[in-house]
SEVEX-381548 format. One record per residue (C-alpha): x, y, z. Coordinates in steps of 0.02 Angstrom, whole numbers, plus 50000, padded with zeros to 5 digits. Example, Ala and Ser with C-alpha at 12.3 -4.5 7.8 and 13.67 -1.06 7.14 Angstrom:
<recs>
+-------+-------+-------+
!  east ! north !    up !
+-------+-------+-------+
! 50615 ! 49775 ! 50390 !
! 50684 ! 49947 ! 50357 !
+-------+-------+-------+
</recs>
This chain:
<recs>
+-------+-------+-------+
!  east ! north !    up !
+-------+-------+-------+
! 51888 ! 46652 ! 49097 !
! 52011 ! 46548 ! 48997 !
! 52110 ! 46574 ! 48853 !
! 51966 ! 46481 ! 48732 !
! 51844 ! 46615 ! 48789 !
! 51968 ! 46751 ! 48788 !
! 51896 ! 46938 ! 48728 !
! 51863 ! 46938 ! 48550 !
! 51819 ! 46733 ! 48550 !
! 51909 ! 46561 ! 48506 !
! 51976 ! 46619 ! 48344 !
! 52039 ! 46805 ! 48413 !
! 52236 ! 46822 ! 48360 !
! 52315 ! 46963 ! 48453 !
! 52432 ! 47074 ! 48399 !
! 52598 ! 47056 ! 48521 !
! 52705 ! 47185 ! 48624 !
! 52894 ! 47103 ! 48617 !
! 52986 ! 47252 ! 48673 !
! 52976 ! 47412 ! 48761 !
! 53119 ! 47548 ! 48805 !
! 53144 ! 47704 ! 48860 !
! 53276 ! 47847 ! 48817 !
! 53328 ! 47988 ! 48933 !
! 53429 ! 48132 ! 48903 !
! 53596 ! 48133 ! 48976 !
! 53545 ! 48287 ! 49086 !
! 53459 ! 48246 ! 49242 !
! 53458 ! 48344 ! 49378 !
! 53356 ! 48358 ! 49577 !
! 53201 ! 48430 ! 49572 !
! 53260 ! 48574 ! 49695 !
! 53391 ! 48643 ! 49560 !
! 53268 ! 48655 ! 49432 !
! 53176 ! 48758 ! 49540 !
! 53309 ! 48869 ! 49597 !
! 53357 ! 48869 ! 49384 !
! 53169 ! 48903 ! 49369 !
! 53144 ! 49038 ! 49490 !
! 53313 ! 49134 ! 49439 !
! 53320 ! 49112 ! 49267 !
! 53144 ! 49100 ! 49223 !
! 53020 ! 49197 ! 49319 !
! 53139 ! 49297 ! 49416 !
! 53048 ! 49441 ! 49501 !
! 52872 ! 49395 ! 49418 !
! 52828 ! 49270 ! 49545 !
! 52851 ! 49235 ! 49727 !
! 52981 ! 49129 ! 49761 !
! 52889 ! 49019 ! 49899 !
! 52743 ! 48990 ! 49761 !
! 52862 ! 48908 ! 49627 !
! 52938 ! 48805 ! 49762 !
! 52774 ! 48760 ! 49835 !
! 52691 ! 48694 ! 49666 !
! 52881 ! 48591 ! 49610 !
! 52865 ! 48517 ! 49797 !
! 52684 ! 48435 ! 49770 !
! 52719 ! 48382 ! 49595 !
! 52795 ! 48247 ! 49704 !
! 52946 ! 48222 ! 49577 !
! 53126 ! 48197 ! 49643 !
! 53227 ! 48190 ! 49475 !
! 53204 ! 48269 ! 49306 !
! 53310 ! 48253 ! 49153 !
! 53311 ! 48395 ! 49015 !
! 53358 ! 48404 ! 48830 !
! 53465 ! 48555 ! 48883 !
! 53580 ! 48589 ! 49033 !
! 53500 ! 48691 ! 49156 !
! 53597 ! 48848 ! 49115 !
! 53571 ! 48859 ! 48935 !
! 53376 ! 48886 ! 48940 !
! 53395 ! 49038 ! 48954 !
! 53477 ! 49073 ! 48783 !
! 53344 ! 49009 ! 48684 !
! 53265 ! 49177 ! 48605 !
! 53117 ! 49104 ! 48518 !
! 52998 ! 48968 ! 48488 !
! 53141 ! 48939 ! 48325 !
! 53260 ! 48908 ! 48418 !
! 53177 ! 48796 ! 48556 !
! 53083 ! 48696 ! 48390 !
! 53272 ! 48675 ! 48332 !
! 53330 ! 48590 ! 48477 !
! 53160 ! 48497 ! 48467 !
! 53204 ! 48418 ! 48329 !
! 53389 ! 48385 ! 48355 !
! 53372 ! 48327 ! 48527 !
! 53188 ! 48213 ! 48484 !
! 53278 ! 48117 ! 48331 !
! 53445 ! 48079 ! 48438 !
! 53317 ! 48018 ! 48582 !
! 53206 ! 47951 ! 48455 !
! 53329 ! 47839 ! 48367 !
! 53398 ! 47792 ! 48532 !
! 53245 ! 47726 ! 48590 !
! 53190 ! 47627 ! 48427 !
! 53343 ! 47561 ! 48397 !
! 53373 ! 47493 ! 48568 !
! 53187 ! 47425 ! 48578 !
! 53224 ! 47330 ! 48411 !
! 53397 ! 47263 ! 48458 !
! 53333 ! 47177 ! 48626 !
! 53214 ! 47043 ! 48518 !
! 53331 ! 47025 ! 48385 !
! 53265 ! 47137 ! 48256 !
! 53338 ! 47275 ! 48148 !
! 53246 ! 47440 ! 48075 !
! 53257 ! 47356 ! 47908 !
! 53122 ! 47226 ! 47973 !
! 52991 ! 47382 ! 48028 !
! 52835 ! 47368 ! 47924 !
! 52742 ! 47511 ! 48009 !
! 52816 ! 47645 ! 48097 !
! 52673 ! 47766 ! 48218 !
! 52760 ! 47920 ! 48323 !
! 52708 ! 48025 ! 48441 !
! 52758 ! 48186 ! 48492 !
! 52670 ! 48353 ! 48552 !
! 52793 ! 48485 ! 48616 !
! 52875 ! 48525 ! 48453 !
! 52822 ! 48522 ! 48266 !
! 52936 ! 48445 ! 48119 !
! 52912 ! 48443 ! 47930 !
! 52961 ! 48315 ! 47902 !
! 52895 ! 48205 ! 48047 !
! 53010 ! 48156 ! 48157 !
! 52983 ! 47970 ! 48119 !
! 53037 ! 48013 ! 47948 !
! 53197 ! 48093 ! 48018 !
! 53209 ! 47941 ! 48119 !
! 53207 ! 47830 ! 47983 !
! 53349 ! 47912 ! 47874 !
! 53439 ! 47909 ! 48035 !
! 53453 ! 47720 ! 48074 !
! 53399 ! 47668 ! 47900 !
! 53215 ! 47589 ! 47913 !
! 53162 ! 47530 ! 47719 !
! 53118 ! 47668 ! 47600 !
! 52932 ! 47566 ! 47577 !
! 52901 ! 47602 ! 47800 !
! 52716 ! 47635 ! 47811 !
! 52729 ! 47803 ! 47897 !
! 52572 ! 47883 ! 48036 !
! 52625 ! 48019 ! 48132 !
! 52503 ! 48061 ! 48291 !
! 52508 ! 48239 ! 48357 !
! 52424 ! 48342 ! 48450 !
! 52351 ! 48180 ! 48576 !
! 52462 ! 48253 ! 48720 !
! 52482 ! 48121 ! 48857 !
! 52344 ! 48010 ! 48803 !
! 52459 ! 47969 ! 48643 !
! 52572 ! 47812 ! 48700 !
! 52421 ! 47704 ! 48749 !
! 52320 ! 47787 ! 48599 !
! 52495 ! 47719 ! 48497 !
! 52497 ! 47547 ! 48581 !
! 52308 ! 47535 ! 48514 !
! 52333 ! 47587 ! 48320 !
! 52491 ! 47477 ! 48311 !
! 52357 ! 47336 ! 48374 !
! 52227 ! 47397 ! 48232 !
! 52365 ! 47414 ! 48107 !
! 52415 ! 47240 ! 48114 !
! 52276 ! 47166 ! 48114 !
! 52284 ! 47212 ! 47915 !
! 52482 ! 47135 ! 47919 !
! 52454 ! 46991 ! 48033 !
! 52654 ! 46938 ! 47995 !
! 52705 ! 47124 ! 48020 !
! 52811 ! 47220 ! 48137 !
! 52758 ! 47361 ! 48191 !
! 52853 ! 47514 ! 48285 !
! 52774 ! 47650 ! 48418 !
! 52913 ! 47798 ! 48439 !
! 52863 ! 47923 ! 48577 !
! 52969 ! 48085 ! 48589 !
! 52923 ! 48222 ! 48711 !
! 53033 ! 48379 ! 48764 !
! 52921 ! 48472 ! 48885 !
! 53056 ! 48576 ! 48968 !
! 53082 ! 48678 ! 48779 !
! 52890 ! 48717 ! 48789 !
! 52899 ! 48827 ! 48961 !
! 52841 ! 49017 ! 48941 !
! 52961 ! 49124 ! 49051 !
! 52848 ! 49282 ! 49035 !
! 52695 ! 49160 ! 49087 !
! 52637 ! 49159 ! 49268 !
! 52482 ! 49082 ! 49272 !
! 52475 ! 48925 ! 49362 !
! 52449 ! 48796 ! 49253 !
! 52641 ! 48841 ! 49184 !
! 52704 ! 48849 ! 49362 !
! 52627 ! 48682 ! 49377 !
! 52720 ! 48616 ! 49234 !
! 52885 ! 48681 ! 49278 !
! 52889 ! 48559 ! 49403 !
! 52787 ! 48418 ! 49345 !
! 52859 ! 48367 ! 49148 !
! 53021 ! 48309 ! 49115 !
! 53105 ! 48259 ! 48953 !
! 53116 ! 48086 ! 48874 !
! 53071 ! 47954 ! 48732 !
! 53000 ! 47778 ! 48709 !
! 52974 ! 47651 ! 48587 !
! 52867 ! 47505 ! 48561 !
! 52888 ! 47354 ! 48445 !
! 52740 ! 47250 ! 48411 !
! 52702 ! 47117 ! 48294 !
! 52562 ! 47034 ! 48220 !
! 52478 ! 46854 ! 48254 !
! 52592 ! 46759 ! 48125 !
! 52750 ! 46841 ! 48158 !
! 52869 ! 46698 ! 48245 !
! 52872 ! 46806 ! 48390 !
! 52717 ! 46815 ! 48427 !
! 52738 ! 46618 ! 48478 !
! 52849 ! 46649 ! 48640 !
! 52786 ! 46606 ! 48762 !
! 52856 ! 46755 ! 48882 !
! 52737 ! 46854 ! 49014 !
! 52835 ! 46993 ! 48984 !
! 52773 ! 46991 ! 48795 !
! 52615 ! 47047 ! 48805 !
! 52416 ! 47019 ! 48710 !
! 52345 ! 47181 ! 48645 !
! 52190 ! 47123 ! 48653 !
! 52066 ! 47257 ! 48629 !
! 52047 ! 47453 ! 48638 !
! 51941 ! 47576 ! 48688 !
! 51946 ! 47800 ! 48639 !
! 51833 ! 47893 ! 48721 !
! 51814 ! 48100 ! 48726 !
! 51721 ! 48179 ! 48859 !
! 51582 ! 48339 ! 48845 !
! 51618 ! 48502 ! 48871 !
! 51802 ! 48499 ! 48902 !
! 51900 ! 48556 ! 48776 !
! 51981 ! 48680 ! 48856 !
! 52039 ! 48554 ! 49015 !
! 52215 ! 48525 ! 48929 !
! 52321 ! 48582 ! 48766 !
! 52422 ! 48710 ! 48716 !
! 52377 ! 48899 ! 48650 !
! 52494 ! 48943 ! 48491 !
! 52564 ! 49101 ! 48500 !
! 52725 ! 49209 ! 48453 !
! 52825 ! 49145 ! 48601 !
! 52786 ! 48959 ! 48555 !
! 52675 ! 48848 ! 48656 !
! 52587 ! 48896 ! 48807 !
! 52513 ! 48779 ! 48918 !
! 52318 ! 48750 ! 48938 !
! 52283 ! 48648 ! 49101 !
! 52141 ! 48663 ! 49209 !
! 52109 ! 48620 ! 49388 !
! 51959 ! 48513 ! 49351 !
! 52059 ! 48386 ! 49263 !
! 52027 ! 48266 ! 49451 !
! 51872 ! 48278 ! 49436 !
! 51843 ! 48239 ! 49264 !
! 51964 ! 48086 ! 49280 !
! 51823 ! 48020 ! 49442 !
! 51674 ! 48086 ! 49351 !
! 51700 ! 47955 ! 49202 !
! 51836 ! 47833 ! 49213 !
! 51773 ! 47724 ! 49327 !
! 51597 ! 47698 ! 49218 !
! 51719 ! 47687 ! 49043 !
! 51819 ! 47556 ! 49125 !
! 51670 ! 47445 ! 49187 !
! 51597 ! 47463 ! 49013 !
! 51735 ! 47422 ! 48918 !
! 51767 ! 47279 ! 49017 !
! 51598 ! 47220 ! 49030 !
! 51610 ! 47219 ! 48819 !
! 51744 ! 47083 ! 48835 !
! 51665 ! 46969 ! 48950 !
! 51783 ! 47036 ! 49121 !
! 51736 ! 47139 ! 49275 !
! 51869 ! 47240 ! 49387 !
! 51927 ! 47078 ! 49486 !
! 51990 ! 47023 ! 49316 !
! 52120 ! 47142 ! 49312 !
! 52285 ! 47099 ! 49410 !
! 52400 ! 47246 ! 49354 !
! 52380 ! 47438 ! 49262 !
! 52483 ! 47535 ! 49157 !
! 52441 ! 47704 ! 49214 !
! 52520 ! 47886 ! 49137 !
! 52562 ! 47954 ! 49283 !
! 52470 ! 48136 ! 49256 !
! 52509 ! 48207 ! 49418 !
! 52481 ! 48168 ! 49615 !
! 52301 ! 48219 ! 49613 !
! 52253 ! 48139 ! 49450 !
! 52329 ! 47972 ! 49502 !
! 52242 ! 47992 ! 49672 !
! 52076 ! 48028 ! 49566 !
! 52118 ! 47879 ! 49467 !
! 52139 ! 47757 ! 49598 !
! 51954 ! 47828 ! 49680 !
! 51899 ! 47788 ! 49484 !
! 51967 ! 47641 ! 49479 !
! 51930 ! 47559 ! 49664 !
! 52124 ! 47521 ! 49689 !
! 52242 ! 47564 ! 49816 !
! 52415 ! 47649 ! 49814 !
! 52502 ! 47479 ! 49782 !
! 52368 ! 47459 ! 49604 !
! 52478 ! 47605 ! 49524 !
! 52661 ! 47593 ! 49637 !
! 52766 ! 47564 ! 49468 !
! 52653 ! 47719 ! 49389 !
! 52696 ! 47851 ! 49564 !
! 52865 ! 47784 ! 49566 !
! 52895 ! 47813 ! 49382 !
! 52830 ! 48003 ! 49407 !
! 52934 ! 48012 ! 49576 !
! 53110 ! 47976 ! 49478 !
! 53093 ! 48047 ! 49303 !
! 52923 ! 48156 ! 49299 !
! 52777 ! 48163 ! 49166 !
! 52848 ! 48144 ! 49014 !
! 52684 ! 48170 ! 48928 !
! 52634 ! 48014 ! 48791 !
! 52811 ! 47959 ! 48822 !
! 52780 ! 47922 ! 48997 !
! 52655 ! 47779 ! 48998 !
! 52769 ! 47676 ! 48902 !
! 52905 ! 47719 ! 49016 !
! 52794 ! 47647 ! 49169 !
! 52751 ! 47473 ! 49031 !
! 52933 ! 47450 ! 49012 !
! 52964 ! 47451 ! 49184 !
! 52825 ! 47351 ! 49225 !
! 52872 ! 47202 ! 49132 !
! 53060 ! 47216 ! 49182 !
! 53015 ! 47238 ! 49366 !
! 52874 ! 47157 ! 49392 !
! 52812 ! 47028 ! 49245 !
! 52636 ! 46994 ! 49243 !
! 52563 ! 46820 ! 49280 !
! 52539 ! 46722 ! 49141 !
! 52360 ! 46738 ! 49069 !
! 52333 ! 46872 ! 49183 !
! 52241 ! 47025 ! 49114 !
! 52305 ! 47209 ! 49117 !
! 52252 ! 47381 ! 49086 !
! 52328 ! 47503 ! 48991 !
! 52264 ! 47686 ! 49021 !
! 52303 ! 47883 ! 48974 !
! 52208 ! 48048 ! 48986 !
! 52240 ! 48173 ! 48852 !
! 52190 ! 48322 ! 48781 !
! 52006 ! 48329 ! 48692 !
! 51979 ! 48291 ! 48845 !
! 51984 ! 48118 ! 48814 !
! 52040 ! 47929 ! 48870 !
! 52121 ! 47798 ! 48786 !
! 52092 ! 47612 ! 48864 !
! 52206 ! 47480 ! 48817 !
! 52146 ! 47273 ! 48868 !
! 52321 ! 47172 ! 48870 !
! 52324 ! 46987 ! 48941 !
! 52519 ! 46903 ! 49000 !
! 52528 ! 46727 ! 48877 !
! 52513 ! 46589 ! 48970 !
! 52657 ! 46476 ! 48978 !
! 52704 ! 46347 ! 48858 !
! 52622 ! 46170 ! 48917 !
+-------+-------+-------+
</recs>
C-alpha cells in the first residue's frame, strides 16, 4: 500500500503527533522497598508477608516513582487529604509535562487551541487542565475536554479525540495531558487481591501529547518520529463491567480488578484488530511496530497471543513497565515517547496504538511514520 492509497483515500489529511513527553516524580524508589514500606506501613499484620512480596515480585517491575516519599503515606488520614496531594502533585507533573512537550517543537501554551486531559485516581473542580492552564498561562479562549473515569484505556482514547478534534481545526494545535497518581489511591484496610496486586503494579507519573492539524506548518516535516494519526477505533466488550474500576467509598477509591481481565484481552483483541484493519485496507503484516499500555505481565502475554507477536513486538512496552510501572492512561504515552526517541519508526511504516480500560473496553489507534522528503 502506498501513500496515494493510504487509509481514508487520496485526499485523507491526517492530523500529526510532533511531540510526546513524560514527567516523573522526583521520588523513585526499588520495587523491594515499596514492599517492605507496603507490608509495614500498610497492611501490617492483615496480610502475610510472603503474599505481598509474592504478588510485587510477578508484577515484574524493578522501579517505581511516587508523588510522596515512602514514609509519609502513612500520614494521609483520608481520601481529603490524599485528593489534596492529588491535585497539588498532578498540576506540578501536569505542567511539567505540557510545557516540556510544547518547548521541544518550538511552541508555547499560548499557541494551544485544544487542550484534552486525562486523569482517574483523583477528582478536581476545577479540572486539572484548567489548573494547568492558569499555571503556565494557555489563552483564556483554550477549548477545554476533560476525560475521566477511562482508566488506562484513556491516553490512546486521548491520542484519538485530539485526531477527531482537529479534524474541525485543520491549522490547530492540539494538547493531550495525562496525570495519574495511583500510589494516593491504595486502601490500607483493603486485603483483597486485586489491591495487593496494585501495590506492586502502578506507579506515579504524567504525559503530554501535542498534535496538530493537516495545515499546521508542522505537520509538513518530514520526521518519522512525527507521526500520522490516521484512524481510530473504541470498542466496549459484554458483560464486563465489573472487570476493572474503582468502588467509591468513605476511605476514597478502592480498586475493582478482576482475574479475567487475560482472557478477555485473547477473547477479543485479536478479532477487533483484524477488523479494524481490514476497514483501512491493511492486514497484520502491515504493521511494523505497537504502542502497547503495558497492563501487567499476563495481560501483555495475553496480548501478544491476541495479537500473533512475539516478546520483541512489545520490548519498549515490558521494558517501560519493568523501569517505571503502570502508570494507568499515562503509561501508553510514556511507552510512544520512548518509542520514537529509541527506536523511530520507518518511514511510511504503519503502527498501532492500543489500551484496555475500564467499561471493559479497547481503544485502537492506526498511526503511519511520514515518509521522507523526496
Amino acid at each position: 500500500m502506498t501513500a496515494t492509497t493510504a487509509p481514508g483515500g487520496p485526499h485523507f489529511r491526517p492530523s500529526r503527533i510532533v511531540s510526546v513527553r513524560g514527567a516523573l516524580p522526583e521520588h523513585c524508589y526499588r520495587q523491594e522497598d515499596i514492599t517492605e514500606s507496603f507490608a509495614t506501613t500498610m497492611v501490617e499484620g492483615s496480610v502475610n508477608r510472603a503474599v505481598v512480596e509474592r504478588f510485587h515480585r510477578n508484577a515484574c517491575v524493578d522501579t517505581r516513582h511516587t508523588a510522596l516519599p515512602l514514609e509519609e503515606y502513612s500520614r494521609l488520614e483520608d481520601f481529603g487529604q490524599s485528593n489534596d496531594v492529588f491535585i497539588s502533585a498532578g498540576v506540578e507533573l501536569g505542567s511539567r509535562a505540557v510545557v516540556d512537550a510544547l518547548k521541544a517543537v518550538g511552541l508555547t501554551p499560548a499557541d494551544v487551541d485544544v487542550v484534552v486531559s486525562c486523569t482517574v485516581t483523583g477528582l478536581a473542580v476545577p479540572s486539572l487542565e484548567a489548573r494547568v492552564a492558569q499555571e503556565i498561562g494557555l489563552r483564556p479562549d483554550v477549548v477545554r475536554l476533560p476525560l475521566v473515569g477511562l482508566g488506562c484505556v484513556a491516553g490512546a482514547a486521548g491520542v484519538a479525540r485530539l485526531h477527531d478534534l482537529l479534524r474541525g481545526r485543520p491549522d490547530g494545535v492540539a494538547v493531550l495531558m495525562s496525570v495519574e497518581l495511583c500510589s494516593l489511591t491504595l486502601q490500607r484496610d483493603d486485603v483483597s487481591v486485586a489491591n495487593l496486586v496494585a501495590s506492586g503494579l502502578f506507579g506515579d507519573g504524567a504525559a503530554a501529547v501535542v498534535a496538530v492539524g493537516p495545515d499546521h506548518p508542522l505537520a509538513q516535516v518530514a520526521d518519522p518520529t512525527h507521526p500520522e494519526v490516521l484512524a481510530s477505533r473504541s470498542r466496549m466488550y459484554p458483560d464486563s463491567e465489573r472487570t476493572m474500576g474503582w468502588d467509591v467509598g468513605a476511605g476514597g477509591l478502592k480498586i475493582v480488578l478482576d482475574s479475567s481481565v487475560p482472557e478477555v484481552v485473547r477473547q477479543y483483541i485479536g478479532d477487533d484488530v483484524e477488523h479494524f484493519l481490514a476497514d483501512h485496507g491493511l492486514g497484520a503484516n502491515d504493521l511494523e511496530w505497537y504502542v502497547a499500555h503495558p497492563g501487567g505481565p499476563k495481560v501483555l502475554e495475553a496480548l501478544q497471543d491476541a495479537l500473533g507477536v512475539d516478546r520483541h513486538a512489545l520490548e519498549m512496552t515490558w521494558d517501560s513497565l519493568r523501569r517505571i510501572g503502570n502508570l494507568s492512561s499515562s503509561s501508553v504515552l510514556h511507552v510512544m515517547a520512548d518509542t520514537l526517541a529509541d527506536r523511530p519508526p520507518r518511514p511510511g511504516s504503519y503502527g498501532l496504538m492500543l489500551a484496555m480500560g475500564p467499561g471493559f473496553c479497547s481503544e485502537l489507534v492506526l498511526l503511519r511514520a511520514p515518509e521522507a522528503a523526496a
